[in-house]
TORLO-877015 format. One record per residue: residue number from 1; x, y, z of N, C-alpha, C in turn. Coordinates in Angstrom, 1 decimal, padded with zeros to 4 digits, always signed. Each point is the difference from the previous one (the first is absolute). Example, Ala and Ser with C-alpha at 12.3 -4.5 7.8 and 13.67 -1.06 7.14 Angstrom:
(1, (+013.2, -005.7, +007.8), (-000.9, +001.2, +000.0), (+000.9, +001.2, +000.0))
(2, (-000.4, +001.1, -000.7), (+000.9, +001.1, +000.0), (-000.8, +001.1, +000.8))
***
This chain:
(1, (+009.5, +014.3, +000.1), (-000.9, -001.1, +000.5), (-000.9, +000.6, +001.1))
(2, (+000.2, +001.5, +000.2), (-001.1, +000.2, +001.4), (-001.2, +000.3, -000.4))
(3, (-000.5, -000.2, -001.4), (-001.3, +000.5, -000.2), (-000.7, -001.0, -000.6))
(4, (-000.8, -000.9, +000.8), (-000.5, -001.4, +000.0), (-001.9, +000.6, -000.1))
(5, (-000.4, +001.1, +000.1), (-000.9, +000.0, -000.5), (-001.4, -000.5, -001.2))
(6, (+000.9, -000.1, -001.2), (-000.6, -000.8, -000.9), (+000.2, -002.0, -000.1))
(7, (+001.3, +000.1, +000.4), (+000.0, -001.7, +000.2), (-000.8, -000.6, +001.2))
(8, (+000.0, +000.8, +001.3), (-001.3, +000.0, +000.8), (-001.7, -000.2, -000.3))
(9, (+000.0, +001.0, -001.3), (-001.4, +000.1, -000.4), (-000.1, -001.3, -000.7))
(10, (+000.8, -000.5, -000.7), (+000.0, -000.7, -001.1), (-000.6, -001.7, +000.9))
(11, (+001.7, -000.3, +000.8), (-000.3, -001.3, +000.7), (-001.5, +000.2, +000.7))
(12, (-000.2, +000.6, +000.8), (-001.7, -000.1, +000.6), (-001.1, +000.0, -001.0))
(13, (+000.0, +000.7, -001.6), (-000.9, -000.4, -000.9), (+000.5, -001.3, -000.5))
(14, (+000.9, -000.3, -000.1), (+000.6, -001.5, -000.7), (-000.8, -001.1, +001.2))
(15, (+000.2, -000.2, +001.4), (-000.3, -000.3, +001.5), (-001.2, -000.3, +000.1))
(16, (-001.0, +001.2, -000.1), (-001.3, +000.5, +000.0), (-000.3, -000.2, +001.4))
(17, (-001.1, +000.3, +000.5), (+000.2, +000.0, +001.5), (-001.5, -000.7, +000.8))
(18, (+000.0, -000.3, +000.8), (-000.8, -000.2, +000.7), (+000.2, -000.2, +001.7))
(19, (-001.1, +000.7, +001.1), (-000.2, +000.1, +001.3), (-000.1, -001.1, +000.5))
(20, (+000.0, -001.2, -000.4), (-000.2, -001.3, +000.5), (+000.8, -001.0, -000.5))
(21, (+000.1, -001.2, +000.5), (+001.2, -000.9, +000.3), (-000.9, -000.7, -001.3))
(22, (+001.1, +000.1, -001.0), (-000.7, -001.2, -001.3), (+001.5, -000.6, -000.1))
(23, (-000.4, -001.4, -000.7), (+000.9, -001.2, -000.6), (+000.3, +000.7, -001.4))
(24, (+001.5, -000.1, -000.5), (+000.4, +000.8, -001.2), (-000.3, -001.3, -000.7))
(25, (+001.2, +000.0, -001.4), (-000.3, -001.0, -001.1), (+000.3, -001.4, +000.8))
(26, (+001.5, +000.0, +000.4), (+000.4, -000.7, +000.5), (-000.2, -000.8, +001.6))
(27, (-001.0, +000.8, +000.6), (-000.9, -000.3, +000.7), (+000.6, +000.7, +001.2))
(28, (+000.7, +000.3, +000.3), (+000.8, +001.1, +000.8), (-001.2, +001.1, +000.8))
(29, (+000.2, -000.3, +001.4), (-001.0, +001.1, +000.5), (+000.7, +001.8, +000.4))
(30, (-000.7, +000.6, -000.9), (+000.4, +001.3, -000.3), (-000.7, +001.2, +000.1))
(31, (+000.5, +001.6, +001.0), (-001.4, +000.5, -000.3), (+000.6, +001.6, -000.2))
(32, (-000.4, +001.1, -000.6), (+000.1, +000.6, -000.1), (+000.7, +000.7, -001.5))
(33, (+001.1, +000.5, -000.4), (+000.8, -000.1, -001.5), (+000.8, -000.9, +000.1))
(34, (-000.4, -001.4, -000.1), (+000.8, -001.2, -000.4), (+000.6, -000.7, +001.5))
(35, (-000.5, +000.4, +001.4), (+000.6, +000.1, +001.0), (+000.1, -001.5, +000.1))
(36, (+001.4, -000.7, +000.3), (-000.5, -001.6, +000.0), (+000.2, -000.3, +002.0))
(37, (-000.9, -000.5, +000.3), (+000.2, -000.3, +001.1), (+000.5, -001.0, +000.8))
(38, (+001.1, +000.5, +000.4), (+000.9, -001.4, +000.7), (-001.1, -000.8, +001.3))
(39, (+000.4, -001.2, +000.3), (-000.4, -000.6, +001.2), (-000.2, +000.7, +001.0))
(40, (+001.4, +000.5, +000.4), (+000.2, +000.6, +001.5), (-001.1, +001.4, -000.1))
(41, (-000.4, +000.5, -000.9), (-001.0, +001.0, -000.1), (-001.8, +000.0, +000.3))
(42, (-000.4, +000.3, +001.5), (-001.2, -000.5, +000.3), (-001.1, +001.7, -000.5))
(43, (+000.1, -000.4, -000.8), (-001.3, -000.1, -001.0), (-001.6, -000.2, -000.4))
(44, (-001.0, +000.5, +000.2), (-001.2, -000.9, +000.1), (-000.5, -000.2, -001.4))
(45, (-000.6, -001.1, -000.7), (-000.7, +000.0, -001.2), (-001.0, +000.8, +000.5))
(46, (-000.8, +000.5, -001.2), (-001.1, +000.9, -000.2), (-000.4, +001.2, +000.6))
(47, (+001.4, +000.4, +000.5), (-000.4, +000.9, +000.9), (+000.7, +001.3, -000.9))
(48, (-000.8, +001.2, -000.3), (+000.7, +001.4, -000.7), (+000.8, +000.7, +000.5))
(49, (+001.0, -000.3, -000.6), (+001.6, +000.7, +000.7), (-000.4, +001.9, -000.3))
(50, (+000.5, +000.9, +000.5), (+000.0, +001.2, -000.5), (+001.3, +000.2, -001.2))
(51, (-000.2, +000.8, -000.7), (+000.4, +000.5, -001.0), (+001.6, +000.6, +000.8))
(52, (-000.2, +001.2, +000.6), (+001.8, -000.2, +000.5), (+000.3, -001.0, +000.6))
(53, (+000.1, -001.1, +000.9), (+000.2, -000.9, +000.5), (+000.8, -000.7, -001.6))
(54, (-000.8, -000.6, -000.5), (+000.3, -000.2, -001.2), (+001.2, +000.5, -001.2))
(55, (-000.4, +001.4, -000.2), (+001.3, +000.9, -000.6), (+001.0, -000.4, +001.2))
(56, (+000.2, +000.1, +000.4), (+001.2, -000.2, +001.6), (+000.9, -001.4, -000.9))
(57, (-000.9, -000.4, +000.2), (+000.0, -001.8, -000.6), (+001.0, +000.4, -001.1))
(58, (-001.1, +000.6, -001.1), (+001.1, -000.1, -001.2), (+001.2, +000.9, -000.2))
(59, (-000.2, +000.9, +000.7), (+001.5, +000.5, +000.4), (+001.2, -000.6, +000.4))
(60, (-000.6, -001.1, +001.0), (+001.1, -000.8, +000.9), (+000.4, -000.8, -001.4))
(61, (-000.8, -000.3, -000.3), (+000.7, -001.3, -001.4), (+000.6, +000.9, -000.8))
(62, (-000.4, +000.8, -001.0), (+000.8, +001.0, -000.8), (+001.3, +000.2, +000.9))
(63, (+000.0, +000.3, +000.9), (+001.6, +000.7, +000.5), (+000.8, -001.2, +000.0))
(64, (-000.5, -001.3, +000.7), (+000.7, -001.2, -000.1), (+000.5, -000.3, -001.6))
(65, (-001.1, -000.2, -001.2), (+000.8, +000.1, -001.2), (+000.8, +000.8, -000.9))
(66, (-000.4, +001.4, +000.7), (+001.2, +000.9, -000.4), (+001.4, -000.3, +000.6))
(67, (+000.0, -000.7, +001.6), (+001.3, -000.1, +000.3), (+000.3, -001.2, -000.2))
(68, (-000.9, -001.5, -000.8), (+000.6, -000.7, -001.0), (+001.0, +000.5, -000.9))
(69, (-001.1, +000.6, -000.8), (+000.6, +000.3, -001.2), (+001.6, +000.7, +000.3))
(70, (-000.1, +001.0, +000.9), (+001.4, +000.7, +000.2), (+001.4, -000.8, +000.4))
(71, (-001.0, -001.4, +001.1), (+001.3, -001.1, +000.4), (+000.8, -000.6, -001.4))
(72, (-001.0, -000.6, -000.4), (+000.4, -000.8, -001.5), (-000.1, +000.4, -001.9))
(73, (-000.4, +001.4, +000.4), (+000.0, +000.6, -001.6), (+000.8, +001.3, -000.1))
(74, (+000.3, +000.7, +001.1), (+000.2, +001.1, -000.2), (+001.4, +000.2, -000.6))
(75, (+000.7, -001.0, +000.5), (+001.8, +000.2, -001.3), (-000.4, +000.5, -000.8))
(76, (-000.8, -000.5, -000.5), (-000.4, -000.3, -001.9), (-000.2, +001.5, -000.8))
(77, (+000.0, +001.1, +001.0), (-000.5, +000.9, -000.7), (-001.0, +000.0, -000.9))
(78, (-001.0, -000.8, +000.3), (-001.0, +000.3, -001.6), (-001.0, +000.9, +000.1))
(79, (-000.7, +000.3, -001.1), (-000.8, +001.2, -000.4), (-001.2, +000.0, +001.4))
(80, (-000.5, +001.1, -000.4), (-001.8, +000.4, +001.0), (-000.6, -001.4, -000.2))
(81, (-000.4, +000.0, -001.3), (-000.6, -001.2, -000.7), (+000.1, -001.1, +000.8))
(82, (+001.6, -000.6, +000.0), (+000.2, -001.4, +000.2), (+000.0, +000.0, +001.4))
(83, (+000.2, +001.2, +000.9), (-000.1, +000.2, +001.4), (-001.5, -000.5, +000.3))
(84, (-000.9, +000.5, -000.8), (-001.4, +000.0, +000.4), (-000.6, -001.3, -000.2))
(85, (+000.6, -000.5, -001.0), (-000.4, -001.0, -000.4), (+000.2, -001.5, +000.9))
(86, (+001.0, +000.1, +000.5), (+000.6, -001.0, +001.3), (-000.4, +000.0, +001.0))
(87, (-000.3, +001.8, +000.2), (-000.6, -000.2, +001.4), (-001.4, -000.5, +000.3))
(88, (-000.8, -000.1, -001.4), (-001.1, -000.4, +000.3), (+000.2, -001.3, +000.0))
(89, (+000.6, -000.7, -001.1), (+000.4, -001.5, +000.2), (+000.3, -000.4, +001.5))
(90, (+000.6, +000.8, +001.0), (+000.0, -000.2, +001.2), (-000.9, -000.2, +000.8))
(91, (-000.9, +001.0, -000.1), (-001.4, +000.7, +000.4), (-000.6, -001.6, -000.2))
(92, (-000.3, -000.4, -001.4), (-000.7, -000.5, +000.0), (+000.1, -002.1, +000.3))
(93, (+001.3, -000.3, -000.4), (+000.5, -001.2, +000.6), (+001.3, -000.2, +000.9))
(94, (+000.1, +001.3, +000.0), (+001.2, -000.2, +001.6), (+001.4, -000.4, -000.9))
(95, (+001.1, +000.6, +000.8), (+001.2, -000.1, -000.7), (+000.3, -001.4, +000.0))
(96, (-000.2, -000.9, +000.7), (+000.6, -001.2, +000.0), (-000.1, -000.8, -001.2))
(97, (-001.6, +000.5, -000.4), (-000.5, -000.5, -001.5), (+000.9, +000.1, -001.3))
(98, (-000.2, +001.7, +000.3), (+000.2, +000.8, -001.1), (+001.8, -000.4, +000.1))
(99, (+000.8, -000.1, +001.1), (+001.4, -000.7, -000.6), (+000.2, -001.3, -000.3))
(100, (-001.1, -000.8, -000.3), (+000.2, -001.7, -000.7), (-000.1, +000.7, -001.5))
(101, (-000.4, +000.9, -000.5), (+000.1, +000.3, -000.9), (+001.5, +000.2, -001.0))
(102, (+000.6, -000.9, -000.2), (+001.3, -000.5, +000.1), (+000.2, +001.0, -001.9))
(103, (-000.8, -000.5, -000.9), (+000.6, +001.0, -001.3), (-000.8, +001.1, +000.1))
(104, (-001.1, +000.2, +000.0), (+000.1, +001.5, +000.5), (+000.4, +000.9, +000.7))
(105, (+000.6, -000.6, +001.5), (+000.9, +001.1, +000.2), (+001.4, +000.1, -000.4))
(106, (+000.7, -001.4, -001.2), (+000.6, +000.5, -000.5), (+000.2, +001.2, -001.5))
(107, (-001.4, -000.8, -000.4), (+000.1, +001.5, -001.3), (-000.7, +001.4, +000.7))
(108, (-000.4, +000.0, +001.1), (-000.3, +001.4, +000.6), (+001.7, +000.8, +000.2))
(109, (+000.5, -001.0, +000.6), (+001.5, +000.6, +000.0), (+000.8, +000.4, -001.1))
(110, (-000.1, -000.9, -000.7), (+000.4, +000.5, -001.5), (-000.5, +001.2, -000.9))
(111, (-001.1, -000.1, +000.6), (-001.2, +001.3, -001.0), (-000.2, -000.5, -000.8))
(112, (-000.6, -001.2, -000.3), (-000.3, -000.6, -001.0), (-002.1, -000.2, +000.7))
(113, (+000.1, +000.8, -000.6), (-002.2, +000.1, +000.9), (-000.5, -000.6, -000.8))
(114, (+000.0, +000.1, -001.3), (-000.9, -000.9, -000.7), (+000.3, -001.8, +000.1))
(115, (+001.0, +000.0, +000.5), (+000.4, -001.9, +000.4), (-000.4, +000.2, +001.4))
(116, (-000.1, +000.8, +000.5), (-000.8, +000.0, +001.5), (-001.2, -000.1, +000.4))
(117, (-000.7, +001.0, -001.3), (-001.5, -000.2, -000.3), (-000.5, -001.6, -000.2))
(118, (+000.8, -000.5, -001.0), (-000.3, -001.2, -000.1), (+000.1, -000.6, +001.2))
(119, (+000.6, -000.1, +000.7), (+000.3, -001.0, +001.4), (-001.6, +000.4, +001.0))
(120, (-000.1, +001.3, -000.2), (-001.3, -000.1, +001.0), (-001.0, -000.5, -001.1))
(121, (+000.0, +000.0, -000.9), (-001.2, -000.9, -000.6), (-000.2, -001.2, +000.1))
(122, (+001.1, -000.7, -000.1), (+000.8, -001.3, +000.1), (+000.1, -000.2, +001.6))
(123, (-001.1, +000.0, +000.6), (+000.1, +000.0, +001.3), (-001.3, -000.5, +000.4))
(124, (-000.3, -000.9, +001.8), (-001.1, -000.3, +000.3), (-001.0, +001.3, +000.4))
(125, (+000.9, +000.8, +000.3), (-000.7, +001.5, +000.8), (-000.9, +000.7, -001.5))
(126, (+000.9, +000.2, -001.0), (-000.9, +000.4, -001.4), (-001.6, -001.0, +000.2))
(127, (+000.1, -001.0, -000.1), (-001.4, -001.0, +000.2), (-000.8, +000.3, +000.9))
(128, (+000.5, +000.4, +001.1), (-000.8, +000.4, +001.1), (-000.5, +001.8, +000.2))
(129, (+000.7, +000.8, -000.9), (-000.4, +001.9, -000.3), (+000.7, +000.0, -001.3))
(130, (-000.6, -000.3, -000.6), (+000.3, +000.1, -001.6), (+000.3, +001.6, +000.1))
(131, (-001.8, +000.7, -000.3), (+000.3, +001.2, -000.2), (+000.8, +001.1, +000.6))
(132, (+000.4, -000.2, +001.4), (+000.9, +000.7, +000.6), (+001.2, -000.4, -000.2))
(133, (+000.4, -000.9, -000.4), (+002.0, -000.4, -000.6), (-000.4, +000.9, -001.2))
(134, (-000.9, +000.0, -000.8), (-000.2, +000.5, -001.2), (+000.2, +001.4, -000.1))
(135, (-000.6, +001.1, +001.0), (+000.4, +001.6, +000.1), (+001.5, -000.6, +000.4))
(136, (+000.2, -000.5, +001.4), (+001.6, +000.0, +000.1), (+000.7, +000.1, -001.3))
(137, (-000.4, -000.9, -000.6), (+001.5, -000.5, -001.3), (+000.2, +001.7, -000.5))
(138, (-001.4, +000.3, -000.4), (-000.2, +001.7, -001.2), (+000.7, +000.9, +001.4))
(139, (+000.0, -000.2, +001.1), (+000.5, +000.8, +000.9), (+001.9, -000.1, -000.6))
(140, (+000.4, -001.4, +000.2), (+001.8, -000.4, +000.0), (+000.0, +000.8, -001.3))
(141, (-000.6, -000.6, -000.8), (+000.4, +000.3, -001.5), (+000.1, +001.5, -000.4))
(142, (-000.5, +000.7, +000.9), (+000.4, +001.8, -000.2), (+001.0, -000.3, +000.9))
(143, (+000.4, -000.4, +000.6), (+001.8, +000.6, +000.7), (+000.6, -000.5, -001.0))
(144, (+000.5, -000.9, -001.4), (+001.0, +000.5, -001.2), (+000.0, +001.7, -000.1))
(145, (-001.2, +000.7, -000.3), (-000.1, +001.1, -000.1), (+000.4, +000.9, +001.2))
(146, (+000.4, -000.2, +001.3), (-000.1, +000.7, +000.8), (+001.7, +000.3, +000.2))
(147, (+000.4, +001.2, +000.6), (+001.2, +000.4, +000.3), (+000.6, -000.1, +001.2))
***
């Protein structure tokens, strides 16, 4: 798990990015690769953050969801795949979300991905990034394949 390079690349194209404070779907004020900004964070609208400032940013969150994922998935031993795959679900709705997810993480545990796949489709978050639960799923569905 120490070579986060490509899942790095991936969540910031999934993320996409912008220097300025915009409202995401959900209306959530956000700036940088997905950076959601809490209250206690003084912040200016409209004003252009620098680019490392920024990367800083999404570093700080990536490490926080990597050390989700390690709190509450890491027993599991599961594949690169299903590692990558959680952490961005972290990344991207925060663990507290991503554990109401009551049968998918029980057929994640099982190894049962394709009943898991279903559950993120069967979900409000699918409605809200269709196409990115969509690479996710083709992402889980190669760990059956993986060793």
């Amino acid at each position: 798990m120490d070579n986060f390079y490509k899942l790095k690349k991936r969540i910031k194209k999934n993320e996409g990015y912008c220097s300025k404070i915009y409202s995401d779907q959900l209306g959530n004020l956000t700036v940088g690769y997905g950076h959601l900004i809490k209250k206690s964070k003084n912040l200016l609208l409209n004003k252009k953050y620098p680019k490392k400032y920024l990367n800083s940013l999404f570093e700080n969150d990536f490490n926080l969801a990597v050390n989700n994922f390690k709190k509450h998935y890491k027993k599991n031993n599961f594949s690169k795949n299903v590692q990558e795959v959680l952490i961005e679900m972290i990344f991207q709705m925060g663990i507290k979300k991503l554990l109401k997810f009551k049968r998918f993480n029980k057929f994640l545990k099982k190894k049962l991905f394709y009943l898991a796949s279903l559950e993120m489709i069967d979900s409000l978050w699918y409605s809200q990034t269709p196409r990115r639960v969509e690479r996710l799923i083709k992402v889980l569905l190669r760990a059956k394949n993986d060793k």
